[in-house]
C-alpha positions in Angstrom: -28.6 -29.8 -15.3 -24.8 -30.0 -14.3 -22.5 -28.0 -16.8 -20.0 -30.3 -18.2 -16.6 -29.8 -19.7 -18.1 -29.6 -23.1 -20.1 -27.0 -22.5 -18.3 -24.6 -20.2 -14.9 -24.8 -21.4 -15.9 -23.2 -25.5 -18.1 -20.3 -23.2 -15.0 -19.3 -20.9 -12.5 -19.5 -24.1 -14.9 -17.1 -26.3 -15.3 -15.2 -23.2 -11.6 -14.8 -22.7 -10.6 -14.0 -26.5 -13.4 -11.0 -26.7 -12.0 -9.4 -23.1 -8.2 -9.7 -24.9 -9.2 -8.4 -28.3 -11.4 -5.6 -26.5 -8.4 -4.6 -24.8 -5.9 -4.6 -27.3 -8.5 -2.0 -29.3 -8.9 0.0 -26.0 -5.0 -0.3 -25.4 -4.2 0.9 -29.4 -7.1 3.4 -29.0 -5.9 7.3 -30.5 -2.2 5.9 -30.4 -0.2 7.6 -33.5 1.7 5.6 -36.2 5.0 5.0 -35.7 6.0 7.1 -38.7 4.0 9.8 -37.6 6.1 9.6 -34.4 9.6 9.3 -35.6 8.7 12.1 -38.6 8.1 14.1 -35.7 11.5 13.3 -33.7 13.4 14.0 -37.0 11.8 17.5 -37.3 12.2 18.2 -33.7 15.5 16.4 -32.7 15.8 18.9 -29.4 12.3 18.4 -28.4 11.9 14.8 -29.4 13.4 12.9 -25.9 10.7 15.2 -23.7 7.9 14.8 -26.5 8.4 10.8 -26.0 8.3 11.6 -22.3 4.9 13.2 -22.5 3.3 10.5 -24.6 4.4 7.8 -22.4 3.4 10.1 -19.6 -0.2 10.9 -21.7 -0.4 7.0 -22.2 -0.1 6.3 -18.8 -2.5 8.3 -17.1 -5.3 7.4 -19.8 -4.4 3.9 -19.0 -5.2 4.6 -15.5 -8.1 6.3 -15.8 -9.7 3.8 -18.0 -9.2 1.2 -15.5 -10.4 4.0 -12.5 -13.5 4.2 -14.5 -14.0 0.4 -15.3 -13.5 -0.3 -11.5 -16.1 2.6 -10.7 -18.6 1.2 -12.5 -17.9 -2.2 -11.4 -17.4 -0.9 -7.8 -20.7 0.8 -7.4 -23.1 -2.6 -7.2 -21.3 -3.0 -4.5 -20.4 -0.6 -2.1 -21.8 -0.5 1.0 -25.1 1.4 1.8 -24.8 2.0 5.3 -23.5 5.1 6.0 -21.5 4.1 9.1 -19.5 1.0 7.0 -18.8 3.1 4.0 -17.1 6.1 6.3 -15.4 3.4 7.9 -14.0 1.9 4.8 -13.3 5.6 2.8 -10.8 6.1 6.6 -9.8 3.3 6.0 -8.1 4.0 2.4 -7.3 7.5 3.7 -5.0 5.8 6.5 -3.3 3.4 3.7 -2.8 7.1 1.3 -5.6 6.8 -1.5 -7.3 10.1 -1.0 -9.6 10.3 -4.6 -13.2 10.7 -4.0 -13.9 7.8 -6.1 -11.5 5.7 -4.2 -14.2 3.3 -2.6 -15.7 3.0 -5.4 -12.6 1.5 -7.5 -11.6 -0.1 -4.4 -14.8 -2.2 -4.3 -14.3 -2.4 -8.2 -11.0 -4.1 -7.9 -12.1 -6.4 -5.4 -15.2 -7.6 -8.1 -12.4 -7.4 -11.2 -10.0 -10.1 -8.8 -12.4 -12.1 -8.3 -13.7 -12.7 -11.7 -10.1 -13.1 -12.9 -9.8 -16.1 -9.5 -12.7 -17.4 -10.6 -11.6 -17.4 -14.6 -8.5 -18.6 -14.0 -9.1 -21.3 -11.9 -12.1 -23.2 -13.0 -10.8 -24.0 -16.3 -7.3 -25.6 -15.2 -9.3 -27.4 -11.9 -11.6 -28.7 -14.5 -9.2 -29.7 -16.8 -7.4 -31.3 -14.9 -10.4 -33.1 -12.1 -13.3 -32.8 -13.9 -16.3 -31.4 -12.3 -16.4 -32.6 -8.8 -17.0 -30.9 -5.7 -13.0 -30.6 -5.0 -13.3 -29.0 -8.2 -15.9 -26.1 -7.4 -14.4 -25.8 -3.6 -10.9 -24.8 -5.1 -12.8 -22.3 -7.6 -14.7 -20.7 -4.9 -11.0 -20.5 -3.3 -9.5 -18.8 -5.9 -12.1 -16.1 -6.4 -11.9 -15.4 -2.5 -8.1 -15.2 -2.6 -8.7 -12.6 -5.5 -11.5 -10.8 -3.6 -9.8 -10.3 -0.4 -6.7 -9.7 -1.8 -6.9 -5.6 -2.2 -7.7 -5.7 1.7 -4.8 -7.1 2.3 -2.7 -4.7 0.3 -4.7 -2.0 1.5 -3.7 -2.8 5.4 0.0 -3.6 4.0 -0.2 -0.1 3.4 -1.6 1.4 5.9 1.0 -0.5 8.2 3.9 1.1 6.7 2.4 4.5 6.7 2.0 4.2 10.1 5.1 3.3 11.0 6.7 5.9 8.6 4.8 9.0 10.7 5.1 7.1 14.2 9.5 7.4 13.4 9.3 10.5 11.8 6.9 12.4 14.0 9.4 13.3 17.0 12.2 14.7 14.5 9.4 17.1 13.1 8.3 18.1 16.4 12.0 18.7 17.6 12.2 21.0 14.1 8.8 22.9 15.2 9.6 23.3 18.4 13.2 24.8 17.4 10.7 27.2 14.9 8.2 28.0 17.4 11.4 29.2 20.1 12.9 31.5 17.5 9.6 33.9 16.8 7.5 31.6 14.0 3.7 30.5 14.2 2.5 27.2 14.5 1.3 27.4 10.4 4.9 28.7 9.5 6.8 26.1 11.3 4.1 23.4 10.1 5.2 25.1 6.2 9.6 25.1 7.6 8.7 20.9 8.2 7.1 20.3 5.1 10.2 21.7 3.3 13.0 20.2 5.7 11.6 17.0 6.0 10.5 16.5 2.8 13.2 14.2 2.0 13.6 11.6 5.1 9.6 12.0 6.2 8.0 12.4 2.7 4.9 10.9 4.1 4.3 13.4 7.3 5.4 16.2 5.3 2.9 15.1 2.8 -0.1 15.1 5.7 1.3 18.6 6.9 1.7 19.9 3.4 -2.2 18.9 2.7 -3.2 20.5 6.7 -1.2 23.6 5.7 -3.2 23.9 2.3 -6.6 23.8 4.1 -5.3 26.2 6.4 -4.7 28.7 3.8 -8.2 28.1 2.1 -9.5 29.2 5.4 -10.3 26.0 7.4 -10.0 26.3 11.5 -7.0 25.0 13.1 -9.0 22.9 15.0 -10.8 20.8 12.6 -8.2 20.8 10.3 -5.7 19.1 13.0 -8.5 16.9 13.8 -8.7 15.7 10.0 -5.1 15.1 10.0 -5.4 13.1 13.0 -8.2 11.1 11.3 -6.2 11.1 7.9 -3.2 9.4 9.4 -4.8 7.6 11.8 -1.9 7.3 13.9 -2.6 7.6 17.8 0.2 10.1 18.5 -0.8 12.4 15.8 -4.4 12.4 17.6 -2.8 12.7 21.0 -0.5 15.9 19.2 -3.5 18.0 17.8 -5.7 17.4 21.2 -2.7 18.9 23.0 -2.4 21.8 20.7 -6.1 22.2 20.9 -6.0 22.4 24.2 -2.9 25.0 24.9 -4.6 27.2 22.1 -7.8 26.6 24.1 -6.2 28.0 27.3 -3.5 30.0 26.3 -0.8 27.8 27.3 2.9 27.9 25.3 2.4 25.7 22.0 6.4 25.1 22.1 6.2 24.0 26.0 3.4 21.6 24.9 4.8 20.0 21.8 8.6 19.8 23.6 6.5 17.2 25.8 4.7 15.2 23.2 8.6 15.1 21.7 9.9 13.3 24.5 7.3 11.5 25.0 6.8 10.1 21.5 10.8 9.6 21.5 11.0 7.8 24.4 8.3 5.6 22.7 10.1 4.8 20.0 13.0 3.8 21.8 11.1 1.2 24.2 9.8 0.1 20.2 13.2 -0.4 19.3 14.2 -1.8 22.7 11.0 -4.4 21.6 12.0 -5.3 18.6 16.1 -5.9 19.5 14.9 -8.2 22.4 12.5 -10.4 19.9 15.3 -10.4 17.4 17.1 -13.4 19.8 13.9 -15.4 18.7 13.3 -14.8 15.4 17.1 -15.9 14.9 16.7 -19.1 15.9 14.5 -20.3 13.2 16.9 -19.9 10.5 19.6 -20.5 12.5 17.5 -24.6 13.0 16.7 -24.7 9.4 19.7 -23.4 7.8 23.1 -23.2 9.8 22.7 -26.5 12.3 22.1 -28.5 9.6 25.2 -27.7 8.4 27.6 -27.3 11.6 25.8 -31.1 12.0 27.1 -32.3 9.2 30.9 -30.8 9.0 31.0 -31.9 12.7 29.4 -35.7 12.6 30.0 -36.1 9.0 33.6 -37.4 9.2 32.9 -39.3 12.2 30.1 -41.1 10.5 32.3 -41.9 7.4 34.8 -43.6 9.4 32.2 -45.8 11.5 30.4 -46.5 8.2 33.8 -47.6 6.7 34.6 -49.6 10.0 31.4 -51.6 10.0 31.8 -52.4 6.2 35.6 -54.3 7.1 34.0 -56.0 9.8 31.1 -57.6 8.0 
């Protein structure tokens, strides 16, 4: 039997009214009165700006925990059971900066929540407005993919920018370690002298050092806890830097010799990518400069020419 209008469009509206309403009680959930609030501010005139700031605060974070825990349960039926596909896709989110341990988990769960909401949100204007037909069903099935592979496309949007935000700001840290390193610190203590320099133009590396320096401290081997951040970032150069202090440690080489190479190295990297990106600036140009300004040279140009022929061909006829 093939669902009609009739009978699908009352389900999805009664469907749709009980999600709102259940939200609105889960939103208004615990919240104080208002005159509870502003008896409170009156009593407390100092305190009452920061008390405001801790209940938005407090609101905040139990909003997101109720939607971490919605898109956990959600996210479970269908995460991956292979071992190998679910490491690849928990790197994955490492790389793009979620580090919770139930970050596959919602990831997957937000994935399942989009595409309910494609699905919901389509049909009933497709249907409303074609009727059921198989245009109809192909543009819903759209939708809900759109909505399904759209966290994987935020998720690499991420990861992008993180790795180009270490890749510019690697060589400035290792120029600041290797100027530690020279005047008498260890490799931990000039790690700790980036994270606080840095914090401001590399937030993002000195975030990834901060976290290395912390397992350090809780008794992790330097090794494996520069291979983790290599893994973490998953930048190629970061790799490439905690082989080659592996390796100096490893055979008693100087650390500061070793990472004054990678420096150069990576530097004159990122040059030749800036080199790249000036020389494919000439073509990107030209598409605006066809869309937008030729149009309009074209027109100051021919325009008062093409007036005055116009005007010459109307006398003569």
């Amino acid at each position: 039997m093939i669902p009609t209008a009739e009978t699908v469009v009352p389900l999805i509206v009664f469907a749709s009214i009980t999600l709102g309403v259940w939200a609105l009680l889960s939103a208004f959930e615990g919240r104080p009165s208002a005159g509870d609030e502003r008896l409170r501010r009156i009593m407390n005139p100092v305190n009452g700006r920061q008390a405001s700031q801790e209940s938005i605060a407090k609101k905040q974070e139990r909003f997101h925990k109720q939607v971490t825990r919605a898109a956990d349960k959600l996210g479970r039926s269908l995460r991956p059971s292979d071992a190998e596909e679910l490491g690849k896709v928990r790197v994955k989110l490492l790389n793009a900066g979620f580090r919770h341990e139930q970050s596959v988990a919602v990831f997957y769960g937000v994935k399942l929540i989009l595409l309910l909401i494609g699905l919901a949100v389509a049909f009933p204007i497709l249907l409303l407005k074609s009727g059921m037909s198989n245009n109809t069903i192909t543009m819903t099935i759209l939708g809900g993919a759109v909505g399904f592979y759209l966290p994987g496309i935020i998720v690499d949007s991420c990861r992008k920018r993180r790795f180009e935000a270490i890749f510019l700001g690697l060589p400035d840290a290792l120029d600041l370690m290797v100027v530690c390193i020279e005047a008498g610190l260890g490799l931990d203590a000039a790690m700790r002298r980036v994270t606080t320099e840095l914090a401001t133009s590399c937030p993002i590396l000195c975030e990834e050092f901060a976290i290395a320096n912390f397992q350090l401290q809780m008794g992790r081997t330097r090794r494996d806890v520069l291979r983790d951040l290599g893994v973490r970032t998953g930048v190629d150069d970061v790799r490439s830097l905690a082989a080659v202090i592996i390796q100096a440690e490893k055979f008693g080489a100087s650390i500061g010799s070793a990472l004054r190479v990678q420096s150069d190295a990576m530097r004159l990297k990122r040059r030749h990518l800036a080199e790249e990106r000036a020389a494919k600036t000439a073509v990107k140009i030209m598409i605006p400069l066809v869309l937008f300004i030729f149009p309009g040279v074209f027109v100051v140009l021919v325009g008062p020419a093409g007036i005055q022929i116009a005007k010459t061909l109307m006398k003569k006829g």
